[in-house]
N, C-alpha and C positions, 0 to 999 in steps of 0.2 A: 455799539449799536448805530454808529453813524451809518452804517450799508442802507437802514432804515429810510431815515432820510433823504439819501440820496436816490434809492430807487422809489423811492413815492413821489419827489421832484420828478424824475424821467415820467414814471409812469404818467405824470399828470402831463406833461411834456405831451408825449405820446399821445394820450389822448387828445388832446386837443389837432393835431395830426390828422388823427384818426376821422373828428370830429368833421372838419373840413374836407376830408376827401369822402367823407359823407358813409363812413361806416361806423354808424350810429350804435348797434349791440357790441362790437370791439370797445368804443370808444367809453361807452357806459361801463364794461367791465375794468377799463384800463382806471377811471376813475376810480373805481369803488378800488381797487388795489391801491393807488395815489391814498385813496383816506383812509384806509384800513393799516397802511404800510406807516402815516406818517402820524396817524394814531397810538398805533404800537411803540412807535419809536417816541413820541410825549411821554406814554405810559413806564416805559423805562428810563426816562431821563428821573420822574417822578420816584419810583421804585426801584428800580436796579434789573427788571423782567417785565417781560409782558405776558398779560393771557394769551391760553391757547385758541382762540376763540375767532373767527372771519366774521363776527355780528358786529357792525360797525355802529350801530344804535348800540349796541350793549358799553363798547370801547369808549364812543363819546359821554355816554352815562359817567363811566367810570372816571372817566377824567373832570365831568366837571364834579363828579362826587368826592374828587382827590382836591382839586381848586376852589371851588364855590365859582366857576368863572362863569360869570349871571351872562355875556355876549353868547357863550355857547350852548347854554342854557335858552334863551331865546331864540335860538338858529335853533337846536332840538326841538324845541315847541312848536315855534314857524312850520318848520319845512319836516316833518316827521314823515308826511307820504313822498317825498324825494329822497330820504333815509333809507325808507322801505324799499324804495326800487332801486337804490345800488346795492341793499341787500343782497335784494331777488338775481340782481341780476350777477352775482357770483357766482351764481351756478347759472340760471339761464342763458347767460351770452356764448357761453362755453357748451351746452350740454342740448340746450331746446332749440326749437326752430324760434325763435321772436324777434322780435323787430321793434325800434322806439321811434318814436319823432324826433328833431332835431330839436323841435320846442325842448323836449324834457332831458335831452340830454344837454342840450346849453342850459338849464336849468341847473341839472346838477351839477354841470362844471363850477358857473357861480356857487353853488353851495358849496362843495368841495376845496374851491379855492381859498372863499369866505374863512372856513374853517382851518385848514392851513395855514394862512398867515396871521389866526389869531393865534395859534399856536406856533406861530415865530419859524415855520417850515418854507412855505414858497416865497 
């Protein structure tokens, strides 16, 4: 499962790329794959598999419901409407016309990254 890993490192790579050249809906999606991809890959180092599942609120549930780990727990709590919008934007970056602010996608990067290297990934 390390392919895991390693492409939620790129992709978060990527996104911050993205971020600076100012394509904000790419950049957002490239995250939400960074933490859904390096989600999955926690969740199998934990289990042996991961769910089938792109709900990255759900994955982070999971994992602190496998840990007790109170930081991610906290960053859950914190930041739940920044959770929401790399949700959303798994299918909207790709499928709708939308557009984000720079604000809330450097937002999510912090959140994204935050959560990454509490899980020992970036």
């Amino acid at each position: 499962m390390e392919f895991l890993k390693r492409n939620s490192i790129d992709f978060l790579n990527y996104a911050k790329l993205l971020l600076r050249d100012g394509k904000y809906n790419l950049a957002l999606f490239s995250l939400e794959q960074a933490l859904q991809l390096g989600l999955k890959y926690y969740i199998s180092t934990l289990t042996g598999s991961f769910p089938k599942t792109h709900d990255v609120v759900d994955l982070l549930r999971r994992i602190i419901e496998l840990t007790k780990n109170e930081k991610l727990k906290e960053i859950l709590d914190s930041e739940i409407s920044t959770l929401d919008l790399l949700k959303q934007a798994y299918i909207a970056s790709r499928y709708l016309p939308t557009s984000y602010d720079k604000e809330a996608v450097e937002k999510a990067s912090n959140i994204v990254e935050a959560i990454l290297n509490e899980l020992g990934i970036s």
